[in-house]
Each structure stands twice: as structure tokens, then as C-alpha cells.
VOBA-1610 file (N, C-alpha, C; in pm, whole numbers, padded with zeros to 5 digits, always signed):
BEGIN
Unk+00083-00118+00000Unk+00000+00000+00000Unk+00087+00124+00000Unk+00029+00232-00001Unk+00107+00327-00073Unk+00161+00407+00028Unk+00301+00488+00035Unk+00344+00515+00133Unk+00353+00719+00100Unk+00280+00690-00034Unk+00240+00869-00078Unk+00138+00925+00026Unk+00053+00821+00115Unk-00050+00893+00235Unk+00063+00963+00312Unk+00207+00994+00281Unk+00336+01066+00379Unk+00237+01214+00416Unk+00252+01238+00264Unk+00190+01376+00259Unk+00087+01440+00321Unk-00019+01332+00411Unk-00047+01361+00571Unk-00084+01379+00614Unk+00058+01410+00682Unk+00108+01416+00789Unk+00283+01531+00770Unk+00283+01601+00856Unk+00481+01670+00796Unk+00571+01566+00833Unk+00552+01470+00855Unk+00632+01361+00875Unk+00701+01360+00995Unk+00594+01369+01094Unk+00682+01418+01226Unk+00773+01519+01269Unk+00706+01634+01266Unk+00788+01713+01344Unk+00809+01688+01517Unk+00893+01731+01564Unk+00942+01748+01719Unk+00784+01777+01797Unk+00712+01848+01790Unk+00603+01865+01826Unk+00474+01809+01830Unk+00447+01728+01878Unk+00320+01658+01896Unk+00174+01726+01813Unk+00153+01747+01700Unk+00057+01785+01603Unk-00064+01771+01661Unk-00162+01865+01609Unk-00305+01815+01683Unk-00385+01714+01681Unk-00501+01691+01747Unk-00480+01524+01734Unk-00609+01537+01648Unk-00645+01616+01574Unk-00774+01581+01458Unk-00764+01723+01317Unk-00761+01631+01217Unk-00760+01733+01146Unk-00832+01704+01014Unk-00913+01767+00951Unk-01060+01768+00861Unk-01011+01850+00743Unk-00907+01833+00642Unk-00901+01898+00515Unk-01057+01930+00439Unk-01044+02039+00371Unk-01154+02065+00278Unk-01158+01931+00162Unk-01234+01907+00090Unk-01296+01865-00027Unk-01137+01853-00160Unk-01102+01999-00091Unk-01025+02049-00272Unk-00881+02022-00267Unk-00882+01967-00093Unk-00741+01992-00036Unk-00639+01834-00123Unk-00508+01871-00127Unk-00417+01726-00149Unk-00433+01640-00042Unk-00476+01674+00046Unk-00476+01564+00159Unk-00584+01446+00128Unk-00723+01538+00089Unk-00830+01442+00058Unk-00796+01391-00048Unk-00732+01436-00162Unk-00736+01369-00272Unk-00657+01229-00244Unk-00572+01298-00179Unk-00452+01143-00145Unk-00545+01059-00098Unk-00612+01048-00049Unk-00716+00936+00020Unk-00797+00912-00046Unk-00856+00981-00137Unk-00930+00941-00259Unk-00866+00849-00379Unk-00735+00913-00379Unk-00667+00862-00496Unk-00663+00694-00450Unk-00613+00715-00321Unk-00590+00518-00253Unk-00692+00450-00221Unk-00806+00542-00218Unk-00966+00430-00204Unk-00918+00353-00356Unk-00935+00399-00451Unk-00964+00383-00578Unk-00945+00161-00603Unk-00790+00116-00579Unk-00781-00001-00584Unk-00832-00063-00526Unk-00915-00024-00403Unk-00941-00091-00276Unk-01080-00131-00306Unk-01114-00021-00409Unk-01284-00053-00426Unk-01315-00179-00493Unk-01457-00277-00435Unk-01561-00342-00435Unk-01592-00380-00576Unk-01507-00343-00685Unk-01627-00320-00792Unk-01643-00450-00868Unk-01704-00448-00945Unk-01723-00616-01025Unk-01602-00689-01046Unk-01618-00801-01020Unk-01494-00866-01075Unk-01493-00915-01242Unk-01599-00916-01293Unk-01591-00950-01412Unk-01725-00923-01457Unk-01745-00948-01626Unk-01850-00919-01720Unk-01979-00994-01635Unk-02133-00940-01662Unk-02222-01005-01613Unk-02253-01152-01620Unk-02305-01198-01518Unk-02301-01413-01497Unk-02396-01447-01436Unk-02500-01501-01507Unk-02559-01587-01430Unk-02496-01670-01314Unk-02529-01677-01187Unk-02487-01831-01130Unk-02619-01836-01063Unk-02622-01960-01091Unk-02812-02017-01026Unk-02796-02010-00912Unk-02954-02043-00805Unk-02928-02041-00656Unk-02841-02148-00615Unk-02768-02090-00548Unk-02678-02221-00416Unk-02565-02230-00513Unk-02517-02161-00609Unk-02385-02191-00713Unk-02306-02108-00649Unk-02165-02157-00640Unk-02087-02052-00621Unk-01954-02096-00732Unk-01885-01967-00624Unk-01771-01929-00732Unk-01641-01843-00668Unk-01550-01917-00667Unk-01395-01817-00604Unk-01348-01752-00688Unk-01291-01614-00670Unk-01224-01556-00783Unk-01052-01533-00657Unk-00986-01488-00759Unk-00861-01453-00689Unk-00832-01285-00762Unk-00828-01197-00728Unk-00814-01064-00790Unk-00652-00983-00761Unk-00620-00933-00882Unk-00526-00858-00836Unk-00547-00744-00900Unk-00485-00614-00818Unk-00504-00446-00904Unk-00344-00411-00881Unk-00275-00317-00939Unk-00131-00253-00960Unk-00243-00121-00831Unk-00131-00132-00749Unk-00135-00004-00697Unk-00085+00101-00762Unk-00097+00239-00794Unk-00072+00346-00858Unk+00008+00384-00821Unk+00102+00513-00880Unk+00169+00635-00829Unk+00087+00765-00832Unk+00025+00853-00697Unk+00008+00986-00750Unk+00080+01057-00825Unk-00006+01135-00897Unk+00031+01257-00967Unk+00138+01363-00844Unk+00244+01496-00934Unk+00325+01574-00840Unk+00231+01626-00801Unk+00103+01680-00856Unk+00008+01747-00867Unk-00077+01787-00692Unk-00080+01631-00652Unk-00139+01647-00544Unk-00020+01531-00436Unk+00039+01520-00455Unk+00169+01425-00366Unk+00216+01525-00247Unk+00222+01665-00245Unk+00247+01786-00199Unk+00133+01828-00113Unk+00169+01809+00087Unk+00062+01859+00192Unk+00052+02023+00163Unk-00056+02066+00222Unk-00041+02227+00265Unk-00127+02273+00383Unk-00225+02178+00395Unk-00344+02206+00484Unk-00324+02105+00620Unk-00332+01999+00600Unk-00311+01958+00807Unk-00178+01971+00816Unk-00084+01954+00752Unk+00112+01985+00729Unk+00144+02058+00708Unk+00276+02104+00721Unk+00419+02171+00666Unk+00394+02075+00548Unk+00418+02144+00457Unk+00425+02049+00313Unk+00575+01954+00294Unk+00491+01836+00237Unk+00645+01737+00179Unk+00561+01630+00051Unk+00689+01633-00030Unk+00617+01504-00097Unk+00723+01400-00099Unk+00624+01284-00119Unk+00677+01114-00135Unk+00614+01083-00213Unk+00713+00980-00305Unk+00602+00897-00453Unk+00650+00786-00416Unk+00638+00683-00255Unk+00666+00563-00302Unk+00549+00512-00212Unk+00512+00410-00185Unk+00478+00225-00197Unk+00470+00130-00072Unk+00404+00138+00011Unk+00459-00003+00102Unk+00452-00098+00020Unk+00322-00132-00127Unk+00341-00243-00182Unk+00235-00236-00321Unk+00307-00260-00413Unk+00313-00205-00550Unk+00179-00285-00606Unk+00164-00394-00534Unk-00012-00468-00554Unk-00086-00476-00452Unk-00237-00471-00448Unk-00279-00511-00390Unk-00368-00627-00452Unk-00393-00761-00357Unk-00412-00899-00395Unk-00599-00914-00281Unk-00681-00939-00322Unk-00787-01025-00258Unk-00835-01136-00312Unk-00891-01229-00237Unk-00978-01367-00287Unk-01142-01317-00259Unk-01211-01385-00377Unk-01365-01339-00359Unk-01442-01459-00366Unk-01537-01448-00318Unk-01657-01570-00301Unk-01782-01511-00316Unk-01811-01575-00473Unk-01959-01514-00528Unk-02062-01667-00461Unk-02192-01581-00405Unk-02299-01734-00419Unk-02428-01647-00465Unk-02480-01741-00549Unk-02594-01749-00618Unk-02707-01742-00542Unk-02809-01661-00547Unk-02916-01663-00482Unk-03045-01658-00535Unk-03189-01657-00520Unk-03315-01639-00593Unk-03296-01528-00631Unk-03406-01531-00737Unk-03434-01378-00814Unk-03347-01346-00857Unk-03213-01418-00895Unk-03112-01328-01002Unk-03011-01279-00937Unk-03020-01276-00759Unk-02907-01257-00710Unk-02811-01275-00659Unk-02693-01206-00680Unk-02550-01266-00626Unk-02521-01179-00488Unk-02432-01268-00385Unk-02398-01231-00296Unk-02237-01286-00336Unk-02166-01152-00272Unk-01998-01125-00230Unk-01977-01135-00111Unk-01843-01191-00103Unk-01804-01129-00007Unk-01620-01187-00005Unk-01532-01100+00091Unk-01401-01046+00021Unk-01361-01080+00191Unk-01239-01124+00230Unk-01160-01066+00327Unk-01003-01108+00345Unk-00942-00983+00373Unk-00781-00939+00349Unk-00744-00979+00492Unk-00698-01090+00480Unk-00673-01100+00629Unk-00523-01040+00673Unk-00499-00985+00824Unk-00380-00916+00822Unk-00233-00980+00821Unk-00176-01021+00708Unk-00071-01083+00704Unk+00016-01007+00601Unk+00123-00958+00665Unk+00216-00842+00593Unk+00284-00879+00481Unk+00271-00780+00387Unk+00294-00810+00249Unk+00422-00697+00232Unk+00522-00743+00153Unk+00619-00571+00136Unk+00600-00520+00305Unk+00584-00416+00335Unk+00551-00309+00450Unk+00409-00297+00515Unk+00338-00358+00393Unk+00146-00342+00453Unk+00123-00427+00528Unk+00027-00428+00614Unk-00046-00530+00696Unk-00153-00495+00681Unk-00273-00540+00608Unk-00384-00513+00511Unk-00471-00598+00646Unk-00632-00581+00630Unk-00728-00645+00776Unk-00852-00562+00714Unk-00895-00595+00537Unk-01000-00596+00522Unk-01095-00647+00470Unk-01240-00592+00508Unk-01368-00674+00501Unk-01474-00632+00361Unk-01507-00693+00257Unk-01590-00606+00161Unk-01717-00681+00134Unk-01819-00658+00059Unk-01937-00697+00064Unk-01996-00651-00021Unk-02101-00754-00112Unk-02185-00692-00237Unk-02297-00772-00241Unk-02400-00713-00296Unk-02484-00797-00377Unk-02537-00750-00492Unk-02569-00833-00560Unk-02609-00797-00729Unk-02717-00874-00801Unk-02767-00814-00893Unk-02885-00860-00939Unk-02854-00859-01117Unk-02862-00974-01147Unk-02901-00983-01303Unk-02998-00998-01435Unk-03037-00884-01515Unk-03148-00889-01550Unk-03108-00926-01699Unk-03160-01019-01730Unk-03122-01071-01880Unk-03229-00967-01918Unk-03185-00903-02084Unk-03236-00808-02167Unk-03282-00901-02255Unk-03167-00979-02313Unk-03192-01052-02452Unk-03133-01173-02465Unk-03205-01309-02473Unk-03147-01407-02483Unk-03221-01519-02568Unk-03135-01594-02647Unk-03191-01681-02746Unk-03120-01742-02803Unk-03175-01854-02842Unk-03051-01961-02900Unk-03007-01873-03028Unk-02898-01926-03045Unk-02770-01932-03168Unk-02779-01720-03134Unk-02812-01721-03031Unk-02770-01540-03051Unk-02689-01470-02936Unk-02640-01392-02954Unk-02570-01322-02825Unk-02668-01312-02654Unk-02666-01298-02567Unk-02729-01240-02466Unk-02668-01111-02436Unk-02770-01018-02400Unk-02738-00907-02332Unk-02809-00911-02169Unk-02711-00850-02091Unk-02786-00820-01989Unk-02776-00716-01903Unk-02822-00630-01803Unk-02821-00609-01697Unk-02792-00582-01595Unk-02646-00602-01527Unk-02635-00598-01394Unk-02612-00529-01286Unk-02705-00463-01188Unk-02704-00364-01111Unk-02626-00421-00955Unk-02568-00358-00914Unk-02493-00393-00798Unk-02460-00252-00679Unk-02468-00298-00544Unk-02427-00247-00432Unk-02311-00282-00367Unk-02190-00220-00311Unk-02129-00270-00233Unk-02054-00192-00100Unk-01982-00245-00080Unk-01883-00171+00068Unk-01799-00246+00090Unk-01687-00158+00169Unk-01546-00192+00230Unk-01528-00140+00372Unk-01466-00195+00457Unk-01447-00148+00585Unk-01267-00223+00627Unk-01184-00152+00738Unk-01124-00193+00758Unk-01010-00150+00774Unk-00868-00157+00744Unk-00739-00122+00772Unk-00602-00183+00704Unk-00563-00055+00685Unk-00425-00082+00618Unk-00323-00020+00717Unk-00194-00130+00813Unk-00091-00066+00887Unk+00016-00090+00807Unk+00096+00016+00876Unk+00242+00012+00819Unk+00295+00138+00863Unk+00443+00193+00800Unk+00497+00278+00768Unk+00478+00390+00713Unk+00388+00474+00733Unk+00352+00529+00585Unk+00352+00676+00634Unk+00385+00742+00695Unk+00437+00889+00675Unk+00592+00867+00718Unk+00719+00807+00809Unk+00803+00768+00837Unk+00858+00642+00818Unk+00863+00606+00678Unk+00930+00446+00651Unk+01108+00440+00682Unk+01198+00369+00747Unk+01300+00333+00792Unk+01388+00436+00639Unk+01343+00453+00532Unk+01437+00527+00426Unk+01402+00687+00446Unk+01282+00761+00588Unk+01320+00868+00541Unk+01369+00922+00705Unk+01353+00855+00764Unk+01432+00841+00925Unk+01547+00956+00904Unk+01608+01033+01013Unk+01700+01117+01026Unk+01728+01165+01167Unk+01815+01173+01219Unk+01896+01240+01313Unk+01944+01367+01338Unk+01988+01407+01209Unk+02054+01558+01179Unk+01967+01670+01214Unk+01819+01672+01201Unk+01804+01815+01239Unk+01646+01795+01271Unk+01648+01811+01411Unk+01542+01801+01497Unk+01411+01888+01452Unk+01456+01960+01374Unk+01301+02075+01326Unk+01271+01997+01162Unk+01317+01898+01158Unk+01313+01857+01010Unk+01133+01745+01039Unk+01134+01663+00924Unk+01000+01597+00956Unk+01078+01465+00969Unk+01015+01306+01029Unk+01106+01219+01051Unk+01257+01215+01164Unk+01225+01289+01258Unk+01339+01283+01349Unk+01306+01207+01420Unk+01420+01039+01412Unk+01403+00951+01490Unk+01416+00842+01439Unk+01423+00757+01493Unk+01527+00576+01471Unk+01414+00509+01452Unk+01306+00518+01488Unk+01231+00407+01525Unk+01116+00453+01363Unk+01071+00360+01304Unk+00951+00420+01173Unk+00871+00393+01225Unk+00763+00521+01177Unk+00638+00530+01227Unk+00540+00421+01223Unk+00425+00387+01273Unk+00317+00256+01241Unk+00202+00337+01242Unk+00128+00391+01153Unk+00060+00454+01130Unk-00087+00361+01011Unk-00210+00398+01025Unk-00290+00354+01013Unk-00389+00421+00920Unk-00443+00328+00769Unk-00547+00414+00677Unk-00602+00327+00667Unk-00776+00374+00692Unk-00907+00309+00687Unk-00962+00321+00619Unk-00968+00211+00505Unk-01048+00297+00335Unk-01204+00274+00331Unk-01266+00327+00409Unk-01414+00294+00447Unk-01499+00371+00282Unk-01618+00274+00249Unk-01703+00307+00149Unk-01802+00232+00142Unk-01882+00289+00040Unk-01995+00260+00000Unk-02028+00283-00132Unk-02101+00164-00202Unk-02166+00248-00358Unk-02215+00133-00431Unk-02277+00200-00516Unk-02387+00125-00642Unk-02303+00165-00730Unk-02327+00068-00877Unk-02324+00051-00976Unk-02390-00034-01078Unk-02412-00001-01228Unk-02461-00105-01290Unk-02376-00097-01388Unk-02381-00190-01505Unk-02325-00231-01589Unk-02403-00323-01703Unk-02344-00317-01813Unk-02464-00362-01933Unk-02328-00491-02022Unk-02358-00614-02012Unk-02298-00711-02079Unk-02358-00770-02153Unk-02276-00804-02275Unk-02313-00877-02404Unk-02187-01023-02391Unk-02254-01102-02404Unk-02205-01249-02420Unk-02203-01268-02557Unk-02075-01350-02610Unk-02077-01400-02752Unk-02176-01487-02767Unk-02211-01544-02919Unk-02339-01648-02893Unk-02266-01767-02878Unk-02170-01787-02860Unk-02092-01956-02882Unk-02049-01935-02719Unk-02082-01778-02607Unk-02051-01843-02475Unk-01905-01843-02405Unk-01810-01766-02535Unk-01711-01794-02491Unk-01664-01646-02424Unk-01710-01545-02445Unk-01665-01388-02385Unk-01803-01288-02380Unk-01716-01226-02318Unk-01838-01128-02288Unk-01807-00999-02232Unk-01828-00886-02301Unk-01790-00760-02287Unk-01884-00715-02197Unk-01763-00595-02147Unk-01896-00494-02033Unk-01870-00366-02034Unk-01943-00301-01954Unk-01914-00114-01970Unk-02016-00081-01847Unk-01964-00025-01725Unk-02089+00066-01664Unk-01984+00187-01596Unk-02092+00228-01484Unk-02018+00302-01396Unk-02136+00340-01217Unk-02069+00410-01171Unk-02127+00389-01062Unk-02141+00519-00974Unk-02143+00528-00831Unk-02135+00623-00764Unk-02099+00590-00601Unk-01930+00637-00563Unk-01892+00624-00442Unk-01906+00673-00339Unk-01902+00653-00264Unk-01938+00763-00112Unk-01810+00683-00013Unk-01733+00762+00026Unk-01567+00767+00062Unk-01600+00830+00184Unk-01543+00751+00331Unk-01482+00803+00485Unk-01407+00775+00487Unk-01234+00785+00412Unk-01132+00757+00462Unk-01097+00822+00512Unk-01032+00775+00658Unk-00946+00837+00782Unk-00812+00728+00784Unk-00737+00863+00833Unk-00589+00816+00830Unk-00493+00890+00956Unk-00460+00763+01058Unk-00411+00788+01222Unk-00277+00783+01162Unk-00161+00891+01232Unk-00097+00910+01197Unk-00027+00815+01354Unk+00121+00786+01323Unk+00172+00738+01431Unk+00331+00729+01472Unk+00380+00821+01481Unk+00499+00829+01468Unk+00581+00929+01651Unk+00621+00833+01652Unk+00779+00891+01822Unk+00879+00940+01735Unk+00908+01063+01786Unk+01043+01084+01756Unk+01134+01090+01848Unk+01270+01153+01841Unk+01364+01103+01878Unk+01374+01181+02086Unk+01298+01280+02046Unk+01273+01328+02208Unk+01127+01256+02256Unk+01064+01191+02193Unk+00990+01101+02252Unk+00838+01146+02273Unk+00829+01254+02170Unk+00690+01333+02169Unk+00639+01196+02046Unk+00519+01212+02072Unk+00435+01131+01973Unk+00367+01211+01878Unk+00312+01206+01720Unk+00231+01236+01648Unk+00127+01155+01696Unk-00009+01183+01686Unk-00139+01031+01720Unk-00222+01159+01618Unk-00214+01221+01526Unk-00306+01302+01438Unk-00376+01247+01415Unk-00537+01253+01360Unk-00623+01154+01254Unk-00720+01249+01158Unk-00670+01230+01074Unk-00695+01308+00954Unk-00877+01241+00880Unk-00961+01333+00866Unk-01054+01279+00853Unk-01144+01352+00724Unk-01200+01297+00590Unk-01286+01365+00507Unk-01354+01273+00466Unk-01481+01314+00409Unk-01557+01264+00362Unk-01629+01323+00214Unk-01621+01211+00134Unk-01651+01242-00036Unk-01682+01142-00084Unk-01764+01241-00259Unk-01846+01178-00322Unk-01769+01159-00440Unk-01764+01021-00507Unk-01679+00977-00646Unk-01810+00914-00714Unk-01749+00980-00843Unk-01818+00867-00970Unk-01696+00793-01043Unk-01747+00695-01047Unk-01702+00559-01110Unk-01767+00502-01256Unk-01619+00494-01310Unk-01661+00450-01482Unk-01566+00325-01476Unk-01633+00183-01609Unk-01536+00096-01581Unk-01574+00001-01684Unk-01514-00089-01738Unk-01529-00145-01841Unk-01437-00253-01871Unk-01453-00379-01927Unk-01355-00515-01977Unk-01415-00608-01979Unk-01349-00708-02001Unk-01400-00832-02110Unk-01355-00979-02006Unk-01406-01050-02023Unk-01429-01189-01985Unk-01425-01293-02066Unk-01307-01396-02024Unk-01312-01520-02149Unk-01339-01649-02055Unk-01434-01741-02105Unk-01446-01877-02024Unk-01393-02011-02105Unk-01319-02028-02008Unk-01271-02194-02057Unk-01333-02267-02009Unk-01448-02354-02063Unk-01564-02379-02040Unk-01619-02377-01953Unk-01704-02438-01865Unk-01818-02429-01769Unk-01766-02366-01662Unk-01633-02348-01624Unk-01594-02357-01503Unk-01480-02234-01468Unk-01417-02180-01554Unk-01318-02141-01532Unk-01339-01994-01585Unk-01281-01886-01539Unk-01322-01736-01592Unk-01202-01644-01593Unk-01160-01577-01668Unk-01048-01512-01691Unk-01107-01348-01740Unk-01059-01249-01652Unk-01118-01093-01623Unk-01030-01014-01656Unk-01007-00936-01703Unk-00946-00793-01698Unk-01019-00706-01726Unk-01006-00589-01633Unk-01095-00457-01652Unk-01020-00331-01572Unk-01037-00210-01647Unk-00988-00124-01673Unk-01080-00036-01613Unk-01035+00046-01452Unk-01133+00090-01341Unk-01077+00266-01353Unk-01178+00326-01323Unk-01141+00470-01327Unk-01227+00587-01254Unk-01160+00629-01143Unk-01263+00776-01103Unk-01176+00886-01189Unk-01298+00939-01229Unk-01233+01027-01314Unk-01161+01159-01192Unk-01181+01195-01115Unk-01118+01301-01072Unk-01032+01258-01021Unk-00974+01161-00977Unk-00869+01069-00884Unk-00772+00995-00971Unk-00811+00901-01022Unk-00749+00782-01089Unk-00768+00694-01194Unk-00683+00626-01263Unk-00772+00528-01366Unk-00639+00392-01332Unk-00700+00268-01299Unk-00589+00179-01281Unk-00678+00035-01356Unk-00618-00092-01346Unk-00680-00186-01453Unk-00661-00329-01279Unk-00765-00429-01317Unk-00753-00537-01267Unk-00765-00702-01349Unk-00739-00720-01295Unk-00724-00874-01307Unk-00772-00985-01209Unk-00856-01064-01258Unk-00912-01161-01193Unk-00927-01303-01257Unk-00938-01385-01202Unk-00940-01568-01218Unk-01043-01599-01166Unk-01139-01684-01217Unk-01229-01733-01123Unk-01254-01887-01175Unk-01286-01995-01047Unk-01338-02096-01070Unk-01483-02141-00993Unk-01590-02213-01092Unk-01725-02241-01065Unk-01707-02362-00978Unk-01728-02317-00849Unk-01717-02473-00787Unk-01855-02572-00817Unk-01964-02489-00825Unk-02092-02558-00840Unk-02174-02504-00957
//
């Protein structure tokens, strides 16, 4: 996970910072937290699917974590300004479990259990359900369909991430990072949101394109946590709340009955645009 949330926080100054701080909407601070919801989000794992009641289905997902833009990498509002463009960890990885339910719908559900990857120690929980409405279906012809979906994320990402062991220093006590020990500091990518999406299946069954978009609703808070070297603590917690739209689109290939191969190409337009990848197998 990304270690650009530096920007904050001033990276520890000597002085114990206040312990709550609420950037505006427009500020780099929120965006940075906007920008890192972005991989974290819920959104389809692949083109629309029937699975009948009581069917399920594991997927394994992976997304490239991003680099911010210089644009907004740079504090000004809860900090002394600094920027960082690096990484506790350059992917983030979840396993998913779709089950089939009446009326067309699917139930999700996702969890990151906390076992440290690179620098992250990831401990989260996500959740969906979805409904599929076939438009058009008929032998020897394509299907179109449908699929409207809800979801959410709750949970925690620890690590390093305004003071990682590479920006540590000794030399000058009014600087940000004074002190031996790296910070363990804490971002909670909390959300919520709908989306739908409209898929066309080949008629032979073997792919199936998609295109929708959606609408996010974002509480990420981010506890800052860092001792420095006279033994004052940062405990800041940086807190905003925002609204994202979500656009998103990719294709699906099945090796027959059972097996599903995803890539899709995810994007808030004011924040980010990054791509995922997913595997899935039909256990039932």
C-alpha cells in the first residue's frame, strides 16, 4: 500500500501535532485518500453471470497499486508540506466468493486478512450484492444483460507510511522524521456504492464484454503514528468525507463451464484510472 499517504502528515515534526484534522474537499490531503480508495474498491470482478441459486464461485483478484500525480503528492493544509512517490506495496491482492441466490441474485463477499505483504499489513472486510437482468437471450444469438450492484469496504491498512526506515533522520530536529524508530501509522479505506453495468455475451458463450459506472461515497481516515527522537508522539487523525463517480469497463473469457479469466480497466475520473485482473473458478 502506498506510502504517498506521507503527505499527511509533515512527517513528524518534534512537536506533537493536533490530534484531529478535517481537510476541505479540494485539499491534497483528501485527494490522497481518494486517490488510494480507488484499488481498494468493491467493484465487479468480471463481465455479467448468471450463477443459479446455491452456485458458487472463487475468484482470486489482483489491481497494480498506482503512483500519484506531483500534482497532489504535496501537503499544505493539516502539514508543513512534503512530498513522497513511493509504496509499502506495488499490488494489492484479494480472494472473492460469489454465491448465487433467488431472483437473479448474487452475494460477495471479500476478506484481506492481516498478514504483511512488502511493509502493509492489510485487515479488510468487503461486501456486495447484485442482481441480473437478462435483456436478450436466445438460442444461436448473443445475450445481453443487466447488472445492477451495491457494495462496501471497511477496515485497515498498517504500516509505515508517513516515516518508513528510508526517510528516518537524526541531523536536524526541526526537520520531519526525526528519529530511529519508523512510524506505524494507520489508513481506513471505508465506502460505500452502487453501480450497474450492461454485458453482451458472444453467442458460442465464450466472452463477454462490459461497460458501466457507478457512484462512491468515501470516509477515509488516516491515524498518523509516529515517536520521535525526544519522545513526543504524532497520534493526528486526519478525517474527510466524499463523493466519487465511477466508470469501468472489460471483457471476460471462459474456458468452459468452469473457469473465468477478467481484466478490466477501473477509473474515477477526478482521482485515478488503474486496470484489474481476476481468475475465477465455478465450484458448483
Amino acid at each position: 500500500m502506498p506510502r504517498a499517504l506521507v503527505a499527511l502528515s509533515a512527517l513528524a515534526l518534534p512537536v506533537a501535532a493536533a490530534a484531529q484534522c478535517r481537510p476541505p474537499k479540494n485539499s491534497n490531503e483528501a485527494k490522497l485518500l481518494a486517490f488510494y480508495e480507488a484499488p481498494i474498491a468493491f467493484s465487479m470482478p468480471g463481465a455479467p453471470r448468471p450463477l443459479p441459486p446455491g452456485g458458487m464461485e472463487v475468484l482470486g483478484e489482483l489491481v497494480p497499486v498506482p503512483l500519484p500525480g506531483a500534482a497532489i503528492s504535496r501537503t499544505g493544509y493539516c502539514y508543513v508540506g512534503k512530498t513522497e512517490s513511493t509504496r509499502l506495496a506495488p499490488l494489492f491482492a484479494r480472494p472473492r466468493l460469489l454465491v448465487g441466490l433467488p431472483l437473479g441474485l448474487t452475494a460477495e463477499v471479500s476478506y484481506v486478512p492481516p498478514i504483511t505483504v512488502f511493509d502493509a499489513t492489510p485487515n479488510l472486510v468487503s461486501l456486495a450484492v447484485a442482481r441480473l437482468v437478462p435483456l436478450r437471450s436466445a438460442p444461436r444469438r448473443s445475450m445481453l444483460a443487466l447488472q445492477l450492484r451495491v457494495h462496501g469496504t471497511a477496515g485497515s491498512v498498517r504500516g509505515p507510511i508517513t516515516c518508513p526506515t528510508s526517510a528516518l533522520q537524526v541531523a536536524d530536529s526541526t526537520a520531519p522524521c526525526w528519529g530511529t524508530v519508523p512510524s506505524r501509522d494507520t489508513f481506513h479505506p471505508v465506502m460505500v456504492g452502487g453501480e450497474g453495468a450492461l454485458g453482451l455475451t458472444t453467442a458460442d458463450g465464450r466472452w463477454s464484454f462490459y461497460a458501466g459506472g457507478g457512484v462512491t461515497w468515501l470516509a477515509p481516515r488516516f491515524q498518523v503514528g509516529f515517536t520521535n527522537a525526544d519522545g513526543a508522539t504524532d497520534s493526528t487523525r486526519v478525517e474527510v468525507n466524499l463523493v466519487r463517480g465511477t466508470i469501468f469497463g472489460g471483457a471476460s473469457a471462459y474456458l468452459g463451464s468452469r473457469v473465468q479469466l477478467s481484466a478490466q480497466v477501473y477509473a474515477v475520473p477526478t482521482d485515478v484510472t488503474t486496470f484489474r485482473l481476476s481468475a475465477g473458478y465455478r465450484l458448483r
